[in-house]
Biopython code that builds the backbone (N, CA, C, O; Angstrom):
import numpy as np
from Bio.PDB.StructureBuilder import StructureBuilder

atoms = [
    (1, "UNK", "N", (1.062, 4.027, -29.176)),
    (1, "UNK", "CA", (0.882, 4.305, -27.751)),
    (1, "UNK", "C", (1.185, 5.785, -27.531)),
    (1, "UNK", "O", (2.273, 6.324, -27.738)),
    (2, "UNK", "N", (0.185, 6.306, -27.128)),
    (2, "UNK", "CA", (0.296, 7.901, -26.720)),
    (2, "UNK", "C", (1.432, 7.888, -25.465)),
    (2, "UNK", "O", (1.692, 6.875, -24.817)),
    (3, "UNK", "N", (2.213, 9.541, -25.194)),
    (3, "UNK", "CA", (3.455, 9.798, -24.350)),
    (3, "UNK", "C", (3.077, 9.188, -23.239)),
    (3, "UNK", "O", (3.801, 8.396, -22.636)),
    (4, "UNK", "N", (1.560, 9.610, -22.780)),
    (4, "UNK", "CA", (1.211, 9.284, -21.491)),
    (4, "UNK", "C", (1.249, 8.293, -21.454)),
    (4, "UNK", "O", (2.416, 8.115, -21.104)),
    (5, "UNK", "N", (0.803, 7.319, -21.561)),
    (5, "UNK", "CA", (0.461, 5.607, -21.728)),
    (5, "UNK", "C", (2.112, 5.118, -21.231)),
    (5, "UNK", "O", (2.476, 4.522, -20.218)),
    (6, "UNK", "N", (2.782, 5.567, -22.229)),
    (6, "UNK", "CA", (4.373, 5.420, -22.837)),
    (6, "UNK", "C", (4.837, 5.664, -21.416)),
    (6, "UNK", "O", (5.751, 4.900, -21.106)),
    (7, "UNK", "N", (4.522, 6.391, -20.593)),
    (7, "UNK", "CA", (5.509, 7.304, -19.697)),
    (7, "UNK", "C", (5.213, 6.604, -18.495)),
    (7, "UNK", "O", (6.112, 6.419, -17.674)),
    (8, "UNK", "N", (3.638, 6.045, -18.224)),
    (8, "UNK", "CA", (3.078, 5.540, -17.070)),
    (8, "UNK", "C", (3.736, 3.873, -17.114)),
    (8, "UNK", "O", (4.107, 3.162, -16.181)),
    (9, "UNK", "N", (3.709, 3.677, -18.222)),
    (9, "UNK", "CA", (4.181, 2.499, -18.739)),
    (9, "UNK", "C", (5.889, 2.098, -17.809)),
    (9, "UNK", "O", (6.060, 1.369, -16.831)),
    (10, "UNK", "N", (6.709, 2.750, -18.448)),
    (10, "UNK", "CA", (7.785, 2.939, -17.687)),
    (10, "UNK", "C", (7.792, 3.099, -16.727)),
    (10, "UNK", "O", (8.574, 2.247, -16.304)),
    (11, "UNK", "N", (7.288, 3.898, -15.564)),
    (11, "UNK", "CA", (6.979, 4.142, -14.431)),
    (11, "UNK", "C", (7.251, 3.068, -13.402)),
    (11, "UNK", "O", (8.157, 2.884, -12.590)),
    (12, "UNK", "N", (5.684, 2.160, -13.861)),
    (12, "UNK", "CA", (5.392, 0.988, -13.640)),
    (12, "UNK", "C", (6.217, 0.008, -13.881)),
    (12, "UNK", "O", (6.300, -0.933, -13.092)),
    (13, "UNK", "N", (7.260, 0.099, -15.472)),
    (13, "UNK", "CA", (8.165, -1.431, -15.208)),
    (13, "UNK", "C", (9.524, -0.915, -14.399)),
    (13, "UNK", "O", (10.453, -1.647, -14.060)),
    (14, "UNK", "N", (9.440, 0.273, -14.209)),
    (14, "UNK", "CA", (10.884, 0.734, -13.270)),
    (14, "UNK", "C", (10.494, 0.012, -11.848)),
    (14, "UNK", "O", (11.060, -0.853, -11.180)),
    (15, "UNK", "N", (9.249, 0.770, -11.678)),
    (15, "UNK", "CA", (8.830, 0.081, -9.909)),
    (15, "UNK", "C", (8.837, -0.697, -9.792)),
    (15, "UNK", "O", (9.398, -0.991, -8.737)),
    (16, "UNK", "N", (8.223, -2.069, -10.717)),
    (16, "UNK", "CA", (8.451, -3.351, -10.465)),
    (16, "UNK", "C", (9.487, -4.246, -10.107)),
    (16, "UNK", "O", (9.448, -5.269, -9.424)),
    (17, "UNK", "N", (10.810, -3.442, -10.932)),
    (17, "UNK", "CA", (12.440, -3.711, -10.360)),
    (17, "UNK", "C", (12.843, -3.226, -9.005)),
    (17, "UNK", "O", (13.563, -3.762, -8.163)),
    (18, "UNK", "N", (12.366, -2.367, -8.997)),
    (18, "UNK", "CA", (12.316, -1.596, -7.224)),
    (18, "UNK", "C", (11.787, -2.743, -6.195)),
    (18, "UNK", "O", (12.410, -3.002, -5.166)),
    (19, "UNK", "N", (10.645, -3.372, -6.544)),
    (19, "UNK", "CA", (10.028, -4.204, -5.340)),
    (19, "UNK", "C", (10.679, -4.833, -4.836)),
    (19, "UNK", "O", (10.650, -4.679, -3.615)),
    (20, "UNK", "N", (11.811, -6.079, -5.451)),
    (20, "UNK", "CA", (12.509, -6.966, -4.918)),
    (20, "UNK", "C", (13.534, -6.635, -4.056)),
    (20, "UNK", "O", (13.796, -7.426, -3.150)),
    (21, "UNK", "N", (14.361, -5.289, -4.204)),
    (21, "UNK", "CA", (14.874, -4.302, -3.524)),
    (21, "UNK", "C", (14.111, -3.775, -2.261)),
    (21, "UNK", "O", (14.503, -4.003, -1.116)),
    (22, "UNK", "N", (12.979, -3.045, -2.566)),
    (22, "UNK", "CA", (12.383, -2.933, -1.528)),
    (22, "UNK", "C", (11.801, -4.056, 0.037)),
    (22, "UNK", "O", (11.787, -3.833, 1.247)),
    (23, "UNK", "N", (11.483, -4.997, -0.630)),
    (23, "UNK", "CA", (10.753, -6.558, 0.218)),
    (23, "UNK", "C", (12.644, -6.456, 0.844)),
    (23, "UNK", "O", (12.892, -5.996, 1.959)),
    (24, "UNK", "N", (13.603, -6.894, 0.032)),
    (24, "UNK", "CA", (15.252, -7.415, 1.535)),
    (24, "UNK", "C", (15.241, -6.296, 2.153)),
    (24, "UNK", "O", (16.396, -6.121, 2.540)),
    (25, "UNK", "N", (14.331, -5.081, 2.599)),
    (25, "UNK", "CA", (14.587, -4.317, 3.651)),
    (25, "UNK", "C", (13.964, -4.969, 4.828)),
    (25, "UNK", "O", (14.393, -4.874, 5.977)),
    (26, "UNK", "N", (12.739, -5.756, 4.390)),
    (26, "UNK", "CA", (11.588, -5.925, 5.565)),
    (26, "UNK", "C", (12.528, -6.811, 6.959)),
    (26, "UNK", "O", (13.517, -7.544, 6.929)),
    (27, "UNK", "N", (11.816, -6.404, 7.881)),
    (27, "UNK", "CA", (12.567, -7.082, 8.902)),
    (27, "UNK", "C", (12.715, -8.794, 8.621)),
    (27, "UNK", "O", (13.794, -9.343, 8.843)),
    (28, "UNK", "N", (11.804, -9.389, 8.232)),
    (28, "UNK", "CA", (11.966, -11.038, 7.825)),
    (28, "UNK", "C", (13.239, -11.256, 7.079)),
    (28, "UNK", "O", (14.164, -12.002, 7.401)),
    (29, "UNK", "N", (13.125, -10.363, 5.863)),
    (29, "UNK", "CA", (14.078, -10.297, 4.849)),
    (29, "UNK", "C", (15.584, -10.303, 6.010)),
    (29, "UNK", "O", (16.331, -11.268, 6.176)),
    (30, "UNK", "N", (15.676, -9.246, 6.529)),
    (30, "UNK", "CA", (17.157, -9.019, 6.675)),
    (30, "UNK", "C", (17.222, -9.792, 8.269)),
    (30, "UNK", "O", (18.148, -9.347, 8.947)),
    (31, "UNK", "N", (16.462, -10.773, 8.893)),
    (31, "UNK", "CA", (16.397, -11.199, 9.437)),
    (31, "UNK", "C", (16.921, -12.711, 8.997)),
    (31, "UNK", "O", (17.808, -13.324, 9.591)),
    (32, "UNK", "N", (16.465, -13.011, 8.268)),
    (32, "UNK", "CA", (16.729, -14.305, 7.498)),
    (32, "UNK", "C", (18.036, -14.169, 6.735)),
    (32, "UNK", "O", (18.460, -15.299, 6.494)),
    (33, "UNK", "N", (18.660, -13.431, 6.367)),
    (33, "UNK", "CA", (19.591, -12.819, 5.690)),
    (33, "UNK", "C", (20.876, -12.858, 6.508)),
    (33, "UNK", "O", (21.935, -13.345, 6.113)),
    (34, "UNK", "N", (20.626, -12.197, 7.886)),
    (34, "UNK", "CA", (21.646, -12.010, 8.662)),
    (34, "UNK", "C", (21.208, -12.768, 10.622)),
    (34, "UNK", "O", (21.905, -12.472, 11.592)),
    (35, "UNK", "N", (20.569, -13.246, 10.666)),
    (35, "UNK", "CA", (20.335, -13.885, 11.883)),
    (35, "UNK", "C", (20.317, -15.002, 11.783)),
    (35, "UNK", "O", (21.362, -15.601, 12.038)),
    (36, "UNK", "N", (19.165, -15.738, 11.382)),
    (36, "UNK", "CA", (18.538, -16.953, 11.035)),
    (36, "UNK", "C", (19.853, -17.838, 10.774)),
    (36, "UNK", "O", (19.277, -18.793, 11.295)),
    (37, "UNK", "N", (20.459, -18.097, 10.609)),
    (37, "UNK", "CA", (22.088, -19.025, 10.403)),
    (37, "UNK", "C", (22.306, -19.509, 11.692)),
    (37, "UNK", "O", (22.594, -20.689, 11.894)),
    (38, "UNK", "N", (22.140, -18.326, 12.956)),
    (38, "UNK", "CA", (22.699, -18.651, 14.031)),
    (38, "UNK", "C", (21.209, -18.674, 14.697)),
    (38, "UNK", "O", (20.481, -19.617, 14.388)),
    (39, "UNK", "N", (20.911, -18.068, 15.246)),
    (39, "UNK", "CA", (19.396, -17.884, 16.095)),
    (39, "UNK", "C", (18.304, -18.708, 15.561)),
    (39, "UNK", "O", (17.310, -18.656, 16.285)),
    (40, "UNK", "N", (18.162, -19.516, 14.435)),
    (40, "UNK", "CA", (17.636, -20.185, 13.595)),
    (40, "UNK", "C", (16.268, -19.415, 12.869)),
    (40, "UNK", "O", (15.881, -18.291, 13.190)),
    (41, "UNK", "N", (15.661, -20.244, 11.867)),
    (41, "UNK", "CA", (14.889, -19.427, 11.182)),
    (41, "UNK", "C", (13.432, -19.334, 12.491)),
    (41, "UNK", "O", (12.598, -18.429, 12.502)),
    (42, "UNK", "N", (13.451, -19.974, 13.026)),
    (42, "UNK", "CA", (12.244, -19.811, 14.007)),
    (42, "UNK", "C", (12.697, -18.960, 15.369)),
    (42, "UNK", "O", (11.874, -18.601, 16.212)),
    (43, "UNK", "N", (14.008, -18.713, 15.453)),
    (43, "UNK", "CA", (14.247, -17.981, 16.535)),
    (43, "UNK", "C", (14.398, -18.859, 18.086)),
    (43, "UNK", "O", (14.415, -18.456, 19.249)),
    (44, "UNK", "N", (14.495, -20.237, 17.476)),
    (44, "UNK", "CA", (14.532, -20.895, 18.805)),
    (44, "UNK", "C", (16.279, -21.214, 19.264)),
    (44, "UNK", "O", (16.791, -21.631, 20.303)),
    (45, "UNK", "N", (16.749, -20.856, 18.150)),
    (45, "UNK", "CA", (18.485, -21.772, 18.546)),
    (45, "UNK", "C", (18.550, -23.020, 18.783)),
    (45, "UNK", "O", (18.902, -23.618, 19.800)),
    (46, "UNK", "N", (18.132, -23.446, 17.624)),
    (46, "UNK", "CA", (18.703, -25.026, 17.504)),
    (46, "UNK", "C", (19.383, -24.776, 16.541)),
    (46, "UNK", "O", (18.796, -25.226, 15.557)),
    (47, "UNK", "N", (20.259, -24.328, 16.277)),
    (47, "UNK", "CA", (21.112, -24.361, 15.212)),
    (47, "UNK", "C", (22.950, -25.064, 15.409)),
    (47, "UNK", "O", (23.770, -24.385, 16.026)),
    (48, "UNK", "N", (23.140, -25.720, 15.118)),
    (48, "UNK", "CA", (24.711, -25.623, 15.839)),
    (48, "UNK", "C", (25.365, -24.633, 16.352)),
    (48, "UNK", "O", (25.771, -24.613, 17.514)),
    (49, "UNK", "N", (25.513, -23.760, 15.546)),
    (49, "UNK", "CA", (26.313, -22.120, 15.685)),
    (49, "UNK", "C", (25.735, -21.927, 17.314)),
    (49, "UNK", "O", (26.399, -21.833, 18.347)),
    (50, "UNK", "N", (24.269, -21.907, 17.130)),
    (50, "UNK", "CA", (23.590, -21.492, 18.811)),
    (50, "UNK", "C", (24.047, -22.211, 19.797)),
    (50, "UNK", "O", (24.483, -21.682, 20.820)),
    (51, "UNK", "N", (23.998, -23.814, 19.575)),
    (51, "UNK", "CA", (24.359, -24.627, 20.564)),
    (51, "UNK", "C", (25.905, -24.686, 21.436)),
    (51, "UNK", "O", (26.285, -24.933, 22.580)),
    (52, "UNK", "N", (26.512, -24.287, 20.096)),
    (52, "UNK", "CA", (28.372, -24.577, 20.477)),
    (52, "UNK", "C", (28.298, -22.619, 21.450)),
    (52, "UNK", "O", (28.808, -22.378, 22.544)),
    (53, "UNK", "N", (27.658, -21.788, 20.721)),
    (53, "UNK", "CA", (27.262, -20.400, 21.813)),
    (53, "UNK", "C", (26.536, -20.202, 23.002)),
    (53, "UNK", "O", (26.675, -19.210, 23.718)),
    (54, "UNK", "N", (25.474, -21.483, 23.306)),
    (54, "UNK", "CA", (25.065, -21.540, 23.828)),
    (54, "UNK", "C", (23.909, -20.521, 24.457)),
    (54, "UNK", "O", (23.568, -20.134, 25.574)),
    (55, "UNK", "N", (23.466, -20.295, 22.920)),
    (55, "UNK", "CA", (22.624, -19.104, 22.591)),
    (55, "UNK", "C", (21.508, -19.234, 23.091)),
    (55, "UNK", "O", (21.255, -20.417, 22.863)),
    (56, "UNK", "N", (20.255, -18.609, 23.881)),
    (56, "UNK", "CA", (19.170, -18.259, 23.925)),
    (56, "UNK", "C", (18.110, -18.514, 23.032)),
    (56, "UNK", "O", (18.380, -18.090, 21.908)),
    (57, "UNK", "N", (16.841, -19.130, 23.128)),
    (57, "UNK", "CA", (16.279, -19.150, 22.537)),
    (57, "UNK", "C", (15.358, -17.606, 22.441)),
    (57, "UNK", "O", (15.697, -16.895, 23.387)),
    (58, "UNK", "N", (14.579, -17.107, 21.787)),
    (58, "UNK", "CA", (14.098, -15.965, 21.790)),
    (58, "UNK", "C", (12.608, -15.866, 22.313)),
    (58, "UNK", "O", (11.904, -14.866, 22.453)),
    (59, "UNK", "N", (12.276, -17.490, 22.613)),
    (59, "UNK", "CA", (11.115, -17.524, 23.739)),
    (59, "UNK", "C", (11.367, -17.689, 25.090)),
    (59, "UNK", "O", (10.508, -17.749, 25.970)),
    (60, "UNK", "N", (13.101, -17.794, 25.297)),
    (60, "UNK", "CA", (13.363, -17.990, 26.345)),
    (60, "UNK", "C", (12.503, -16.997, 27.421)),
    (60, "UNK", "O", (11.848, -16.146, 26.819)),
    (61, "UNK", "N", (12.385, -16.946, 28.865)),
    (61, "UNK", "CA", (11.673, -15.708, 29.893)),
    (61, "UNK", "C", (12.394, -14.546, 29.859)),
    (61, "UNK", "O", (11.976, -13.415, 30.106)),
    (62, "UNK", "N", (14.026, -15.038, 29.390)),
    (62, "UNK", "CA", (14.847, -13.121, 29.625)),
    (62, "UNK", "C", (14.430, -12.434, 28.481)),
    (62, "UNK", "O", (14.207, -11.224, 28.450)),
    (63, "UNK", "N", (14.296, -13.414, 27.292)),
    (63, "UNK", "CA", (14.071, -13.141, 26.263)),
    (63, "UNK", "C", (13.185, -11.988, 25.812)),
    (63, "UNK", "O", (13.258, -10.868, 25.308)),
    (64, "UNK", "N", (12.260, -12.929, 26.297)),
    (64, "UNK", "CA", (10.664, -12.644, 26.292)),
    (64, "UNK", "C", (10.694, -11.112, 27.266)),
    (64, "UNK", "O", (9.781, -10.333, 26.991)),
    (65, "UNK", "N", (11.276, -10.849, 27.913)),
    (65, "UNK", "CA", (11.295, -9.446, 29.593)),
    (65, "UNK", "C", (12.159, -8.750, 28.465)),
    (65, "UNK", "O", (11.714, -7.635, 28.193)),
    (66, "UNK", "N", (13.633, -9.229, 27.508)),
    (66, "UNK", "CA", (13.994, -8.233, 27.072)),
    (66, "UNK", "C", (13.422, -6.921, 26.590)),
    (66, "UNK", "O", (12.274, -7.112, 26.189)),
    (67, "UNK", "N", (13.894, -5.331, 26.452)),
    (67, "UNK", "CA", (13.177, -4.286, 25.722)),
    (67, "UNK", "C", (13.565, -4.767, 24.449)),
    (67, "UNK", "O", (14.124, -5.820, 24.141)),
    (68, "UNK", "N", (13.105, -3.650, 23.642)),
    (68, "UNK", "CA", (13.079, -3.260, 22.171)),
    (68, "UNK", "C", (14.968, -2.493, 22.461)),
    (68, "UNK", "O", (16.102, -2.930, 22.266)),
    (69, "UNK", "N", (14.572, -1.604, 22.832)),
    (69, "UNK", "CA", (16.113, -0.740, 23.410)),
    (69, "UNK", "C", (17.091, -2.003, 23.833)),
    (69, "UNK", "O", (18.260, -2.018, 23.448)),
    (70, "UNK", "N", (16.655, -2.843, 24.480)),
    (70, "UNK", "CA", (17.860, -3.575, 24.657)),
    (70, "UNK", "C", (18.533, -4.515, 23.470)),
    (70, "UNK", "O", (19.736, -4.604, 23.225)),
    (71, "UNK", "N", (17.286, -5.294, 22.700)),
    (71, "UNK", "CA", (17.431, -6.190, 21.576)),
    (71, "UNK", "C", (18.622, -4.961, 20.475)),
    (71, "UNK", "O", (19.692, -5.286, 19.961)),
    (72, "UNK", "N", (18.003, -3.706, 20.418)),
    (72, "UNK", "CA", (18.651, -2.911, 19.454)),
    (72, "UNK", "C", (20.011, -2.677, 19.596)),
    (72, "UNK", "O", (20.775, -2.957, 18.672)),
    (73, "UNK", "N", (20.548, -2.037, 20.992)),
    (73, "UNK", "CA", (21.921, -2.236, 21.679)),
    (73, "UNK", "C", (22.772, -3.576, 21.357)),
    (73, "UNK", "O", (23.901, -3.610, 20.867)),
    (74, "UNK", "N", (21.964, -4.673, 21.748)),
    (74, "UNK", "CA", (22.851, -5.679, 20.984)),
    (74, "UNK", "C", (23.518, -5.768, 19.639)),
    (74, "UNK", "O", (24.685, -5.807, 19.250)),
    (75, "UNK", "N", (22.183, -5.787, 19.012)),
    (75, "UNK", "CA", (22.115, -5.846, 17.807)),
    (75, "UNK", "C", (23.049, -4.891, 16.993)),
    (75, "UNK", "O", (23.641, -5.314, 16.001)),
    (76, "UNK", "N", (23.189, -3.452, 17.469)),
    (76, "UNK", "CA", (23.762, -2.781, 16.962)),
    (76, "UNK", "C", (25.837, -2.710, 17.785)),
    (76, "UNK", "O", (26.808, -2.151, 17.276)),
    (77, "UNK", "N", (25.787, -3.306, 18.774)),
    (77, "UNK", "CA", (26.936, -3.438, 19.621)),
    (77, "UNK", "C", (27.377, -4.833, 19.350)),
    (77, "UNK", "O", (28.581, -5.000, 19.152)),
    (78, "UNK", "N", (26.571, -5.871, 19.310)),
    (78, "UNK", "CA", (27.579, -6.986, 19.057)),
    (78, "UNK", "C", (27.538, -7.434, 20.524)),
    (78, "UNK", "O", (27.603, -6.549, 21.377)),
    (79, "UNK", "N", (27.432, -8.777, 20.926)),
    (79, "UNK", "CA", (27.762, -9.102, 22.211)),
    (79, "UNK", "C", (28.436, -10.456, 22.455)),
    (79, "UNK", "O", (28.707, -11.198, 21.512)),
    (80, "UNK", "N", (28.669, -10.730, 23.559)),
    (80, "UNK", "CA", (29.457, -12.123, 22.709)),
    (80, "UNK", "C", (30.495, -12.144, 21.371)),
    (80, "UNK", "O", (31.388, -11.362, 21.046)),
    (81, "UNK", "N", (29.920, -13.543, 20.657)),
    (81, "UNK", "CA", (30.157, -14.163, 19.933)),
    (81, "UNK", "C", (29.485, -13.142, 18.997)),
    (81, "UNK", "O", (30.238, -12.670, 18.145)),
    (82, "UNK", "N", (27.997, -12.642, 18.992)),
    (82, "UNK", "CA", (27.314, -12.215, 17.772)),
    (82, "UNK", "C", (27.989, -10.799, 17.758)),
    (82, "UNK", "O", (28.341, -10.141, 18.737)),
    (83, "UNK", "N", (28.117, -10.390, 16.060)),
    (83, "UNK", "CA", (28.882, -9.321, 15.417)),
    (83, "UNK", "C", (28.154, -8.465, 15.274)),
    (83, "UNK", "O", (26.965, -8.618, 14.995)),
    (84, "UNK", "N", (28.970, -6.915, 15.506)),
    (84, "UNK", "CA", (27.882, -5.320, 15.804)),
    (84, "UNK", "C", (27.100, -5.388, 13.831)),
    (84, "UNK", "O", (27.458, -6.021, 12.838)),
    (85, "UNK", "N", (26.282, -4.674, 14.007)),
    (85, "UNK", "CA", (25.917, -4.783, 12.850)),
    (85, "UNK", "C", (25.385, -2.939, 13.004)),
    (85, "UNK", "O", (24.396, -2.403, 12.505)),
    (86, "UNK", "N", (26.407, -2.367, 13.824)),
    (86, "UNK", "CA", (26.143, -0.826, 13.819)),
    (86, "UNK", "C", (27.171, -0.396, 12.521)),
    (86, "UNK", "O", (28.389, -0.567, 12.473)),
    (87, "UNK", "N", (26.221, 0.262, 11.408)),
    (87, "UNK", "CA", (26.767, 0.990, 10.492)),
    (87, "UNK", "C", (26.677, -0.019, 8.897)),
    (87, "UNK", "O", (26.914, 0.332, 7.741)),
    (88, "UNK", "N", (26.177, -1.535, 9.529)),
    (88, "UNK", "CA", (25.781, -2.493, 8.300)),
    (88, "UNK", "C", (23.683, -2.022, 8.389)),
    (88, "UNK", "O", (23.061, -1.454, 7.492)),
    (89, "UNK", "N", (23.367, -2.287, 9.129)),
    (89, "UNK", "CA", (21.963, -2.047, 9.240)),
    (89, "UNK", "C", (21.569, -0.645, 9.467)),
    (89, "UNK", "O", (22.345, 0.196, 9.920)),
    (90, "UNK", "N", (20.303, -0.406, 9.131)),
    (90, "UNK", "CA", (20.522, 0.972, 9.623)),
    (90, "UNK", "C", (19.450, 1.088, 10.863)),
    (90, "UNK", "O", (19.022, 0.018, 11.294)),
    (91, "UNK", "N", (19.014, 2.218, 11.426)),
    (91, "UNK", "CA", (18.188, 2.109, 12.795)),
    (91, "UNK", "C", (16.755, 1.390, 12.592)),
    (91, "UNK", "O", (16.273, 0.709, 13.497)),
    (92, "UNK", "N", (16.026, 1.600, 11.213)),
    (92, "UNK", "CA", (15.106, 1.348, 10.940)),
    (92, "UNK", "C", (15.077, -0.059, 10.438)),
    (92, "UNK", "O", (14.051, -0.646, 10.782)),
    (93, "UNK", "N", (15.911, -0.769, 9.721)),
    (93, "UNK", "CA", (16.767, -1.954, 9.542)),
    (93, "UNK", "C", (16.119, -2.923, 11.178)),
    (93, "UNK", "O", (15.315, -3.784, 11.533)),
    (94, "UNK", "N", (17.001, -2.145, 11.608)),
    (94, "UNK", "CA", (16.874, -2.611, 13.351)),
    (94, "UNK", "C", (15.769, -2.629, 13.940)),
    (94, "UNK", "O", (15.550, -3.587, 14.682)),
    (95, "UNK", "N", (15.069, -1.910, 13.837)),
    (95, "UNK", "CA", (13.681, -1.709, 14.644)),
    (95, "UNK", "C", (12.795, -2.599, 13.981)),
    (95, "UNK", "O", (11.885, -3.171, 14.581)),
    (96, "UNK", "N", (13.018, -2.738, 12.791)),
    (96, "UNK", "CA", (12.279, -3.902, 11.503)),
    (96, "UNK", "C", (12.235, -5.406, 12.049)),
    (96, "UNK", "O", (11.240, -6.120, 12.165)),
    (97, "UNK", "N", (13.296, -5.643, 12.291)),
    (97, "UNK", "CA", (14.205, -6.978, 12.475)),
    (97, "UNK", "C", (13.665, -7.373, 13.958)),
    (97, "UNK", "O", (13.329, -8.540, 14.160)),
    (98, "UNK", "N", (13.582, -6.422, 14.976)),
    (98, "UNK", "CA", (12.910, -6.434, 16.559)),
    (98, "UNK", "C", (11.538, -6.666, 16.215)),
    (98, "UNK", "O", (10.910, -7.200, 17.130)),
    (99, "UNK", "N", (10.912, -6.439, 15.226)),
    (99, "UNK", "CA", (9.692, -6.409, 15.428)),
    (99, "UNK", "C", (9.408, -8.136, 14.787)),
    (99, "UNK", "O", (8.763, -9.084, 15.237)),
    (100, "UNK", "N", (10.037, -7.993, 13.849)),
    (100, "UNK", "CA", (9.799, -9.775, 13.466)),
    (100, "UNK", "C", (10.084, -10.633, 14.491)),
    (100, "UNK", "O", (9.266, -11.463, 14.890)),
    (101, "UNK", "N", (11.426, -10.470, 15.052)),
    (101, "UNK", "CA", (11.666, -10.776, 16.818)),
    (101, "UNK", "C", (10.376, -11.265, 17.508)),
    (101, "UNK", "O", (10.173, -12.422, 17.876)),
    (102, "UNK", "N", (9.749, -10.486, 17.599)),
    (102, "UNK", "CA", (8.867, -10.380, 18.635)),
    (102, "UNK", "C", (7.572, -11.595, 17.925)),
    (102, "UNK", "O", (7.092, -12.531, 18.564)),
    (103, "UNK", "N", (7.285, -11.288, 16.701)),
    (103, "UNK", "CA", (6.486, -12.189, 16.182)),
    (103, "UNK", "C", (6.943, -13.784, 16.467)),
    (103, "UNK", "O", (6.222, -14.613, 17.022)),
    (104, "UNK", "N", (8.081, -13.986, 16.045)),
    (104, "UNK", "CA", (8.562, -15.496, 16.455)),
    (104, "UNK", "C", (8.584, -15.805, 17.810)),
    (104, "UNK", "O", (8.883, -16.969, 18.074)),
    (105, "UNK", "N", (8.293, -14.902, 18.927)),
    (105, "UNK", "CA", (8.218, -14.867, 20.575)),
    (105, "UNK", "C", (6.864, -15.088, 20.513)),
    (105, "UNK", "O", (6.584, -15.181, 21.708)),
    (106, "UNK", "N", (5.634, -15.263, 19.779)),
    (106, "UNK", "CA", (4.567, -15.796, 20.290)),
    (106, "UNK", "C", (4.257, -16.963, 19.377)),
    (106, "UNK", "O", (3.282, -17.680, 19.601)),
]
sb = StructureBuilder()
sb.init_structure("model")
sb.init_model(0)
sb.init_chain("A")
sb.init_seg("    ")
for serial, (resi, resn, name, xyz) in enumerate(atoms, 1):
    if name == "N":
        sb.init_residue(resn, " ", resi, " ")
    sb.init_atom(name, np.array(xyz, "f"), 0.0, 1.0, " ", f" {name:<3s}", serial, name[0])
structure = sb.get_structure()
């Protein structure tokens, strides 16, 4: 195998270890990771954790009127019961995670 071959070669099986790393950034990923327990995996709050909080569903109408700016403030402040996740996530983390949000709202 010529250097080049050799070199592209590596390249390629380095990146491939990268992907799985890369995909737990996506908002689903760290959504499911760190929400989904309580808010449930569909975002409706049927979960116990939601019920005994008496959590919101995320199709709820305030829900649904919430901003992006506001979901993020939470998210990053903590409200209630749910824990800041300012300085665990990062802004883009956050904005990731709002946007999957929004997908489970339709």
């Amino acid at each position: 195998m010529n250097s080049g071959i050799k070199a592209a070669s590596m390249i390629l099986l380095a990146a491939s270890f990268a992907m799985p790393a890369l995909a737990q950034t996506s908002g689903e990923a760290v959504y499911k990771a760190k929400c989904a327990l309580c808010h449930g995996a569909d975002g409706l709050a049927n979960t116990p954790a939601a019920k005994s909080m008496k959590m919101l569903s995320f199709k709820d109408p305030s829900m649904l009127k919430a901003s992006d700016a506001r979901f993020a403030l939470t998210t990053r402040n903590g409200e209630g019961k749910m824990p800041a996740y300012n300085g665990k996530l990062t802004d883009a983390q956050i904005k990731d995670v709002i946007a999957y949000i929004r997908t489970l709202q339709k």
